[in-house]
N, CA, C and O atoms as a printed pandas DataFrame, in Angstrom:
     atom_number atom_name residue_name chain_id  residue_number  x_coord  y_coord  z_coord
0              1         N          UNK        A               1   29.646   -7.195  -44.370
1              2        CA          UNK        A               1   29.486   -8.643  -44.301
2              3         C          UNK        A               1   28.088   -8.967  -43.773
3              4         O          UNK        A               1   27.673   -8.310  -42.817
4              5         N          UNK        A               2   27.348   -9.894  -44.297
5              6        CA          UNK        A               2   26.443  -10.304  -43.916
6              7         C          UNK        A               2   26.226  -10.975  -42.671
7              8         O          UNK        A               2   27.018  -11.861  -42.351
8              9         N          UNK        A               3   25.102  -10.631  -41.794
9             10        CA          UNK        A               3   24.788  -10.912  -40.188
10            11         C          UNK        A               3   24.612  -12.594  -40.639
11            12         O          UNK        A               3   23.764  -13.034  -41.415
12            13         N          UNK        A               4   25.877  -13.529  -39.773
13            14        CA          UNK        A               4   25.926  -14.791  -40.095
14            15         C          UNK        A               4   25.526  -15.731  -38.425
15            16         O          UNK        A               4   25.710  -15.272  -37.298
16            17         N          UNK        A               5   25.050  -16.877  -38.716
17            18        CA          UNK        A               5   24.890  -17.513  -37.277
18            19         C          UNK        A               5   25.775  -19.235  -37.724
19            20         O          UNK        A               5   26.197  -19.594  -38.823
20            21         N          UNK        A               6   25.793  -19.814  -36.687
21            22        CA          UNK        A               6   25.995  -21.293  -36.476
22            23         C          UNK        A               6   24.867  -22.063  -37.431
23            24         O          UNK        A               6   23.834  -21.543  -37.855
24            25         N          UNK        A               7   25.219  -23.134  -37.615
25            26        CA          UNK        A               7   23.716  -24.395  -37.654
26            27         C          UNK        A               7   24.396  -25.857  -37.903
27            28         O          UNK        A               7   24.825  -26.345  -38.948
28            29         N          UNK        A               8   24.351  -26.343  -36.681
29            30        CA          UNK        A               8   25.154  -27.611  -36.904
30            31         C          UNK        A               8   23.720  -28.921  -37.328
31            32         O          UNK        A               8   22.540  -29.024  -36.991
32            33         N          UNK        A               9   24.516  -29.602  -38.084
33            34        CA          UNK        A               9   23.585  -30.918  -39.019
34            35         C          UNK        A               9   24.336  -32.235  -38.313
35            36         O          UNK        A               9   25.523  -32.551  -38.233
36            37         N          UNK        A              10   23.154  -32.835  -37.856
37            38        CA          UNK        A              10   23.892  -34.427  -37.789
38            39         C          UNK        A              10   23.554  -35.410  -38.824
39            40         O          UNK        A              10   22.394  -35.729  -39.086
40            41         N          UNK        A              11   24.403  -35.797  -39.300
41            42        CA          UNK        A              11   24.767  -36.409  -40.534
42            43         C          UNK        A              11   25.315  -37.415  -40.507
43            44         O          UNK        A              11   26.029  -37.498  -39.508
44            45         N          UNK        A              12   25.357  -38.663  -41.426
45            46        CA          UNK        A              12   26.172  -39.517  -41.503
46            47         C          UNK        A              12   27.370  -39.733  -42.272
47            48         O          UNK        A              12   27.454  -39.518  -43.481
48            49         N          UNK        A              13   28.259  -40.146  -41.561
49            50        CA          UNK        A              13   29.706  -39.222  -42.169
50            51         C          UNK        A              13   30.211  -39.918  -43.221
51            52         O          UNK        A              13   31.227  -39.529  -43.797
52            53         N          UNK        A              14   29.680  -40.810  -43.512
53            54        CA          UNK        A              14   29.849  -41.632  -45.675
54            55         C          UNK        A              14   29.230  -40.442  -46.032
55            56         O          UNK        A              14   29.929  -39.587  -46.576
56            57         N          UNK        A              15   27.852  -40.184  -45.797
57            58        CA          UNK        A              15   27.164  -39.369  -46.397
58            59         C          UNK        A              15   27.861  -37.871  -46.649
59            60         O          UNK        A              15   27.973  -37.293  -47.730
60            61         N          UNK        A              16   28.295  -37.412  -45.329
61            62        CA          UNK        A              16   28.982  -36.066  -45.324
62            63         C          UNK        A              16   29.833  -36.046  -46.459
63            64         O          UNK        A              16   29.775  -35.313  -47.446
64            65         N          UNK        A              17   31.006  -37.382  -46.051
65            66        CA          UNK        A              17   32.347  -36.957  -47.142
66            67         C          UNK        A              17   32.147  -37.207  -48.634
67            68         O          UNK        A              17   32.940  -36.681  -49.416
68            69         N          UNK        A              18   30.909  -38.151  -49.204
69            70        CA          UNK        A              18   30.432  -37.987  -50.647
70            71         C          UNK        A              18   30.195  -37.046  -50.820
71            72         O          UNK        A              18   30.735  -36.754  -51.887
72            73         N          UNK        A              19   29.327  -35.691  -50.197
73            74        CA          UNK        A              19   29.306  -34.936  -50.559
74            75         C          UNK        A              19   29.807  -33.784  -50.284
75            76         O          UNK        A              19   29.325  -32.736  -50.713
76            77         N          UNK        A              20   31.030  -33.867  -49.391
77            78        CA          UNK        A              20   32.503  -32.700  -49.850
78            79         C          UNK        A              20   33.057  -33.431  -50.969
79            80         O          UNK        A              20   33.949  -32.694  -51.388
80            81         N          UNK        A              21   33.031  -34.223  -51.514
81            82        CA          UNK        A              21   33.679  -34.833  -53.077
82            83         C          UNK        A              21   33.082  -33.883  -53.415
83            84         O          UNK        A              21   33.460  -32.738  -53.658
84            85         N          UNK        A              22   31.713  -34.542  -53.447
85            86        CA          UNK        A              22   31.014  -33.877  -55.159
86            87         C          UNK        A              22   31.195  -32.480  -55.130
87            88         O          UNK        A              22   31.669  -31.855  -56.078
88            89         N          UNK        A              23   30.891  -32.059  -54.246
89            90        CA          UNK        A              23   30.614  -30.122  -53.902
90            91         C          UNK        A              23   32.530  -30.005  -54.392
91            92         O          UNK        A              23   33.083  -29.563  -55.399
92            93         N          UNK        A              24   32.932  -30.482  -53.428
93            94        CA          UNK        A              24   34.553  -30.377  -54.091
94            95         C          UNK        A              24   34.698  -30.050  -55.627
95            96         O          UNK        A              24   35.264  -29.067  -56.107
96            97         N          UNK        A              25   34.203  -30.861  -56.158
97            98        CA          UNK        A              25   34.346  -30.973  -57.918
98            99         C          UNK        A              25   33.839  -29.860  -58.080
99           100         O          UNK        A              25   34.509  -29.177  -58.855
100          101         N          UNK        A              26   32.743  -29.249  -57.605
101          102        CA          UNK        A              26   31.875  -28.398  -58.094
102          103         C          UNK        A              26   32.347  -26.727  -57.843
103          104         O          UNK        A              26   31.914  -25.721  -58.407
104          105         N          UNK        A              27   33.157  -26.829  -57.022
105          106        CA          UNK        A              27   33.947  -25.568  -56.753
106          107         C          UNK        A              27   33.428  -24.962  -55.454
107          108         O          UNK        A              27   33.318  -23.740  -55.359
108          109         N          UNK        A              28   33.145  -25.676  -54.575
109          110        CA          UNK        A              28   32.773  -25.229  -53.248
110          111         C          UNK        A              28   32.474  -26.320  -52.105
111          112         O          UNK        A              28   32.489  -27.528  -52.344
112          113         N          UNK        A              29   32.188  -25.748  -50.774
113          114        CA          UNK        A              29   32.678  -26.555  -49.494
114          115         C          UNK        A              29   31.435  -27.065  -49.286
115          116         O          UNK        A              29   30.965  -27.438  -50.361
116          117         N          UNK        A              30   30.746  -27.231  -48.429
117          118        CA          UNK        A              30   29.320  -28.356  -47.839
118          119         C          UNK        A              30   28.821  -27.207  -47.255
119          120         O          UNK        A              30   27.592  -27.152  -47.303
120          121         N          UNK        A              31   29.487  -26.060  -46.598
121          122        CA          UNK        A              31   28.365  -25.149  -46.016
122          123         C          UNK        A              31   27.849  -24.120  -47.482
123          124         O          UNK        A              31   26.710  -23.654  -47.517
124          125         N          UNK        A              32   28.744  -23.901  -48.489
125          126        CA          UNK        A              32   28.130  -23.060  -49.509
126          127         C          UNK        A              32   27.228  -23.912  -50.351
127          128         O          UNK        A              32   26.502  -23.303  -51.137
128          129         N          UNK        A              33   27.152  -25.268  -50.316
129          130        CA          UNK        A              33   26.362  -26.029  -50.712
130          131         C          UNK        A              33   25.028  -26.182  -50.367
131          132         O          UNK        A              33   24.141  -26.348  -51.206
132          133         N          UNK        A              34   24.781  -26.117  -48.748
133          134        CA          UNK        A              34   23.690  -25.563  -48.217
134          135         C          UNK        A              34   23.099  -24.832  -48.262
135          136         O          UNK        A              34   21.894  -25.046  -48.123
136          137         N          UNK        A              35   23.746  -23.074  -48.560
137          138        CA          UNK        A              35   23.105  -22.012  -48.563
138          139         C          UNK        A              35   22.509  -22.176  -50.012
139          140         O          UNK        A              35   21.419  -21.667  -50.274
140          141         N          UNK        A              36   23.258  -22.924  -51.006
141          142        CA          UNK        A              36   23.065  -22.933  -52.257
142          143         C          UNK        A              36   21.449  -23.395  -52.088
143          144         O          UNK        A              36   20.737  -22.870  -52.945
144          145         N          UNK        A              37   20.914  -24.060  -51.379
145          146        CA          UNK        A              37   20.015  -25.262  -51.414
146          147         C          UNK        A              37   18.642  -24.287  -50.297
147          148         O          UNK        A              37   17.441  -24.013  -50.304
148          149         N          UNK        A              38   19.744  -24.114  -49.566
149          150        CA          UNK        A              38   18.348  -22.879  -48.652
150          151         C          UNK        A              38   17.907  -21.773  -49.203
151          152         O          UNK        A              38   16.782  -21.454  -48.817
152          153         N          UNK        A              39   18.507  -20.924  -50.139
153          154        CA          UNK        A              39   18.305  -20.105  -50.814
154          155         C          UNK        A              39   17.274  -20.480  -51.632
155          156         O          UNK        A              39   16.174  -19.929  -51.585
156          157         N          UNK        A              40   17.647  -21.714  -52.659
157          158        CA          UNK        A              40   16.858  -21.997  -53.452
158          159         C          UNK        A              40   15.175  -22.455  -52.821
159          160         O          UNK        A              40   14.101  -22.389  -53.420
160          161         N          UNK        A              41   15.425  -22.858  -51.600
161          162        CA          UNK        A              41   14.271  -23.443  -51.189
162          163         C          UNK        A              41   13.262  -21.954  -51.097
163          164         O          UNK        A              41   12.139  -21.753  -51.560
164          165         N          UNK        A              42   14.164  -21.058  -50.315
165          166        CA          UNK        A              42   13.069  -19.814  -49.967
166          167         C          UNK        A              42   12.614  -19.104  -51.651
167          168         O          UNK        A              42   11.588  -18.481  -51.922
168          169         N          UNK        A              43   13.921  -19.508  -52.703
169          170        CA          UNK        A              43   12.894  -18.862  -53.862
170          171         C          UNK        A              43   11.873  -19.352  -54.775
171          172         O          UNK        A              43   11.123  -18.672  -55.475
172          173         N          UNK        A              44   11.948  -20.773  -54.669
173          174        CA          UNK        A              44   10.967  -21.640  -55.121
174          175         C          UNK        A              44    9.509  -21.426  -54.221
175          176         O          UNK        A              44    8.404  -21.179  -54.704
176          177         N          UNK        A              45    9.855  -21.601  -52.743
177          178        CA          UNK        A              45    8.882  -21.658  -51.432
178          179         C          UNK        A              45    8.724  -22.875  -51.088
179          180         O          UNK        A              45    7.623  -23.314  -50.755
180          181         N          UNK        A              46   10.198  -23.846  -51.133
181          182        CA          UNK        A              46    9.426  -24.818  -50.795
182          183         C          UNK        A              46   10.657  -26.170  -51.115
183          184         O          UNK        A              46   11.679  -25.709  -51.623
184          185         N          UNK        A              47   10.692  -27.450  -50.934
185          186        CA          UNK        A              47   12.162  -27.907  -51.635
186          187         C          UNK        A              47   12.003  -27.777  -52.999
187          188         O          UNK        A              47   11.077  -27.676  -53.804
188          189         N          UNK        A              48   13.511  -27.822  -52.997
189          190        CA          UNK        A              48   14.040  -27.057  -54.593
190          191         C          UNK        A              48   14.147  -28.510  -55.735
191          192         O          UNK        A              48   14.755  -28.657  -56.795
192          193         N          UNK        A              49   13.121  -29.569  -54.818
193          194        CA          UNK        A              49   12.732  -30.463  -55.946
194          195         C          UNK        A              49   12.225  -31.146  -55.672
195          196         O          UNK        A              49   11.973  -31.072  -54.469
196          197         N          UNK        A              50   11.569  -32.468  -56.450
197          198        CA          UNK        A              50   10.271  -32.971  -56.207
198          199         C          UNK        A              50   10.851  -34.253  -55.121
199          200         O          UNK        A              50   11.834  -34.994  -55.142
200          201         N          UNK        A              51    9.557  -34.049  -54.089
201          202        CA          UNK        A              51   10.200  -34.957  -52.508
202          203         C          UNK        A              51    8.346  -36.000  -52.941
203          204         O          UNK        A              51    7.238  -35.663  -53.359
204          205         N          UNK        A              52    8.829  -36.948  -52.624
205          206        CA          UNK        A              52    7.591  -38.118  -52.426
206          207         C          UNK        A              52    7.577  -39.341  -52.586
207          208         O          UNK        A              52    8.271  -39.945  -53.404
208          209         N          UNK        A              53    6.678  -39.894  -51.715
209          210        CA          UNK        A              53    7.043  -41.793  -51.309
210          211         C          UNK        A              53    6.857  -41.954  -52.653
211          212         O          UNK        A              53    6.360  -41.376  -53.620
212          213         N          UNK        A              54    7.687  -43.379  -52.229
213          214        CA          UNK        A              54    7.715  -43.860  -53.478
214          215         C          UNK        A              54    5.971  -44.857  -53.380
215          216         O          UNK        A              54    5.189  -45.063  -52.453
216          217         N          UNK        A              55    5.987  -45.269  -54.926
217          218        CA          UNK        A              55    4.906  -46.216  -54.715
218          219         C          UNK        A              55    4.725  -47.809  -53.886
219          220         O          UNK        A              55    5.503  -48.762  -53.943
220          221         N          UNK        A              56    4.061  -47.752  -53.498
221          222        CA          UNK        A              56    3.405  -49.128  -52.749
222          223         C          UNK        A              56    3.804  -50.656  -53.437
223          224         O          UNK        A              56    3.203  -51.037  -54.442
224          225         N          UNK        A              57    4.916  -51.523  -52.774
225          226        CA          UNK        A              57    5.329  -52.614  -53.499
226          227         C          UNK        A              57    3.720  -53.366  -53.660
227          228         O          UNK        A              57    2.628  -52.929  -53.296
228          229         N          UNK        A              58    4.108  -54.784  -54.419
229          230        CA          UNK        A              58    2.802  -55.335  -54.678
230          231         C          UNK        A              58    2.069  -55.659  -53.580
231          232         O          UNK        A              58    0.866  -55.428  -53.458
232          233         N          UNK        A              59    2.956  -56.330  -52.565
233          234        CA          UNK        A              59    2.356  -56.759  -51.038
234          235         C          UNK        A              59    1.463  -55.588  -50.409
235          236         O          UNK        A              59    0.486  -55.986  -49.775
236          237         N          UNK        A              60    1.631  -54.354  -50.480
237          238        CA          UNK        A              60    1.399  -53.532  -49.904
238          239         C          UNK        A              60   -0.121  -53.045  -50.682
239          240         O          UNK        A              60   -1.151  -52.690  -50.110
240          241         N          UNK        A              61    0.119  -53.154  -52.083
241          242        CA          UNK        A              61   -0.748  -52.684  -52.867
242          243         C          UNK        A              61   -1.985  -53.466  -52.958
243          244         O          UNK        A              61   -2.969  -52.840  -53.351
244          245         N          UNK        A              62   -2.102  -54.438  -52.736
245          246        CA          UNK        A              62   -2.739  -55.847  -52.581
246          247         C          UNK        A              62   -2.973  -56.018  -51.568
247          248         O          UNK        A              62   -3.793  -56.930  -51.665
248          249         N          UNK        A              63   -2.811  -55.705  -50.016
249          250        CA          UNK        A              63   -3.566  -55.254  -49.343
250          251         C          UNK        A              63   -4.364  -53.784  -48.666
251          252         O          UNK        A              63   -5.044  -53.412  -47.710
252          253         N          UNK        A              64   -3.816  -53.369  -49.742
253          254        CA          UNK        A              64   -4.825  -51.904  -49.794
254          255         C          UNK        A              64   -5.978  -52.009  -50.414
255          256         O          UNK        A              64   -7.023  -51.483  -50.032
256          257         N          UNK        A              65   -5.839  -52.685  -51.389
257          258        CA          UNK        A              65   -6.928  -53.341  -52.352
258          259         C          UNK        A              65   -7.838  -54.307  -51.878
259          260         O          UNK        A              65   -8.878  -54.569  -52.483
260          261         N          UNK        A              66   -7.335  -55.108  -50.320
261          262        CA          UNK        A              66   -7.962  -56.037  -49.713
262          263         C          UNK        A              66   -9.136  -55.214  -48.790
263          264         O          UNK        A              66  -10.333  -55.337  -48.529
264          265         N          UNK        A              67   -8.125  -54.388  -48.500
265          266        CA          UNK        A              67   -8.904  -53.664  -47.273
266          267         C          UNK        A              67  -10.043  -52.686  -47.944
267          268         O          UNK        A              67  -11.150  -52.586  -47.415
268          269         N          UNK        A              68   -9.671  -51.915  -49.238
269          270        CA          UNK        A              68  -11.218  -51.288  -49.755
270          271         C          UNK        A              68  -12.008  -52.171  -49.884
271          272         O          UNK        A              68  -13.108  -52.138  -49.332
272          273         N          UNK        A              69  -11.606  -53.153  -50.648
273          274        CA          UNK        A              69  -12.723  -54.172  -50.614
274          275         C          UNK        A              69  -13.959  -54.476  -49.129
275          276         O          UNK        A              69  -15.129  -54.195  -48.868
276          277         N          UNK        A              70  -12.958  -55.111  -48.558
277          278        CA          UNK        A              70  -13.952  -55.219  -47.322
278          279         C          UNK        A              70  -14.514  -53.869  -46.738
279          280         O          UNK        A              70  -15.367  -53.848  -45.851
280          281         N          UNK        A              71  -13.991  -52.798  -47.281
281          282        CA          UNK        A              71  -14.659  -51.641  -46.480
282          283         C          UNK        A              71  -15.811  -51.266  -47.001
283          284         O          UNK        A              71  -16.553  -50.459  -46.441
284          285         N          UNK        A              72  -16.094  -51.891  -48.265
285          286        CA          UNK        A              72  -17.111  -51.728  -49.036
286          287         C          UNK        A              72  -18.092  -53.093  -49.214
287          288         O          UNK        A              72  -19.086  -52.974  -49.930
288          289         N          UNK        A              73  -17.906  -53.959  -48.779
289          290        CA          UNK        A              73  -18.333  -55.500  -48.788
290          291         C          UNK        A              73  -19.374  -55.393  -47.408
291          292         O          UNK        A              73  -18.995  -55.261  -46.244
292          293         N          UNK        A              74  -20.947  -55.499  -47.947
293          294        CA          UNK        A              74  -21.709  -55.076  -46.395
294          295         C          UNK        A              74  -22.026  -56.464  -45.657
295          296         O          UNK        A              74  -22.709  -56.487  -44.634
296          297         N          UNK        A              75  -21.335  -57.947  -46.402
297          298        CA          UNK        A              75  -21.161  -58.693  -46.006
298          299         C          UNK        A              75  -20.223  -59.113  -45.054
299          300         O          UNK        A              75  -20.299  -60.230  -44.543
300          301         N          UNK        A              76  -19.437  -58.391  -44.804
301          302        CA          UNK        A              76  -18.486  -58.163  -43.864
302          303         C          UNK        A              76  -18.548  -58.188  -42.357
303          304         O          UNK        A              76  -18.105  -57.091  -42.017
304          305         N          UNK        A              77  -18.842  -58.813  -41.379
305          306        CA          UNK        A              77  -18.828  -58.531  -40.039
306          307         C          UNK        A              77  -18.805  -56.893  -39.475
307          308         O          UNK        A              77  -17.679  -56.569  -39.854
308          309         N          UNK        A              78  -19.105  -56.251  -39.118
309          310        CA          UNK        A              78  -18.694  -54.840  -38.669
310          311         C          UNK        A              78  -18.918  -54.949  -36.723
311          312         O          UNK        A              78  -19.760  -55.566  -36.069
312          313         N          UNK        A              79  -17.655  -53.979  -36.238
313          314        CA          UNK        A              79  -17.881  -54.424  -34.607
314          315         C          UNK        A              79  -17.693  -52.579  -33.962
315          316         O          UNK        A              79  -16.906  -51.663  -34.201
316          317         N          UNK        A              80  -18.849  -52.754  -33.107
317          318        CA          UNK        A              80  -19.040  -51.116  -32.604
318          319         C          UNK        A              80  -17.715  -50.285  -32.235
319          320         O          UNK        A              80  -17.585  -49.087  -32.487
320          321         N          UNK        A              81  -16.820  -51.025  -31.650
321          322        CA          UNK        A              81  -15.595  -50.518  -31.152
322          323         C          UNK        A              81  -14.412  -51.891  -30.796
323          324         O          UNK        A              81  -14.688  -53.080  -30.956
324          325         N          UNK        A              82  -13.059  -51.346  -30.280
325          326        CA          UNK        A              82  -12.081  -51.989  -30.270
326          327         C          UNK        A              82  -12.762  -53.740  -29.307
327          328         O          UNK        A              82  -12.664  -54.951  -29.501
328          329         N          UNK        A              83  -13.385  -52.862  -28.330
329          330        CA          UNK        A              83  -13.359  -54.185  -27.570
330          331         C          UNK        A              83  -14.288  -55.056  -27.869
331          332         O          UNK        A              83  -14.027  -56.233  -27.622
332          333         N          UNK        A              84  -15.699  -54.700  -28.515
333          334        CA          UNK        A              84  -16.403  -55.846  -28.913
334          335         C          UNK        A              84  -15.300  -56.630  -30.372
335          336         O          UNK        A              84  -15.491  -57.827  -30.590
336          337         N          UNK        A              85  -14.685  -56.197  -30.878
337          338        CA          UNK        A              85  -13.877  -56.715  -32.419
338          339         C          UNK        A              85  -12.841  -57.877  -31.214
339          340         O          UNK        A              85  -12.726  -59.010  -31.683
340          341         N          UNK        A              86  -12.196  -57.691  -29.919
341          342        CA          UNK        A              86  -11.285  -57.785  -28.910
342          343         C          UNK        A              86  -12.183  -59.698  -28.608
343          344         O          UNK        A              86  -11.896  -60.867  -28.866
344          345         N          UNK        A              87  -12.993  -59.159  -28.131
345          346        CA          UNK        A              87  -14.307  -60.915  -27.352
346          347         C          UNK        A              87  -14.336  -61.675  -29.006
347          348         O          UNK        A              87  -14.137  -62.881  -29.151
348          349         N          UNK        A              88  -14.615  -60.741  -30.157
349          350        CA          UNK        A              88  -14.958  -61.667  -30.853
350          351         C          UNK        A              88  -13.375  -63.036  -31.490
351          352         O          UNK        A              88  -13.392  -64.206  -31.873
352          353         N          UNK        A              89  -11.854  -61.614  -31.201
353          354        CA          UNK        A              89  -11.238  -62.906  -31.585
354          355         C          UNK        A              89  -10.749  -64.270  -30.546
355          356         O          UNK        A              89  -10.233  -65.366  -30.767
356          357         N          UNK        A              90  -11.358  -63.323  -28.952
357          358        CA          UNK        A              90  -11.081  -64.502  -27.945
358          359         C          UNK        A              90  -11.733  -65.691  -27.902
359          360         O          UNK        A              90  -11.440  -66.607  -27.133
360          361         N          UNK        A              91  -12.836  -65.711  -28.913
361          362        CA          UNK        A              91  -13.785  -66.990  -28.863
362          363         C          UNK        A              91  -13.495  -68.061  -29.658
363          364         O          UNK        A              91  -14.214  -69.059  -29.636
């Protein structure tokens, strides 16, 4: 038998029991589901599928777009550090 240890997950337990369903259907429990998934990670090197933010809603995108702008605009005010930028909005 293979040298086995503990590894407890905190989880949210909607989350848990959807997926003893599905794994259920699938012919196995939530811990062989894991190994299924750790395994795969160590043979890929890495997760066993594509992980990344999603894209930037418009609000977000539109001020990213605000802010290159001015970072590139030499019309722009520029202030040496926090506290001179600090006096200029107390005035």
């Amino acid at each position: 038998m293979a040298n086995t240890t503990n590894f407890s997950v905190r989880m949210d337990s909607d989350i848990k029991k959807q997926c003893e369903t599905l794994y259920g259907e699938l012919g196995m429990n939530l811990t062989t589901a894991i190994n299924v998934f750790l395994r795969q990670s160590l043979r890929v090197g890495g997760f066993p599928f594509e992980v990344k933010l999603d894209k930037p809603n418009k609000e977000t995108l539109a001020a990213m777009l605000e802010a290159e702008r001015i970072a590139h605009d030499p019309d722009v005010k520029r202030y040496s550090d926090v506290e001179d930028a600090l006096r200029e909005l107390k005035k």
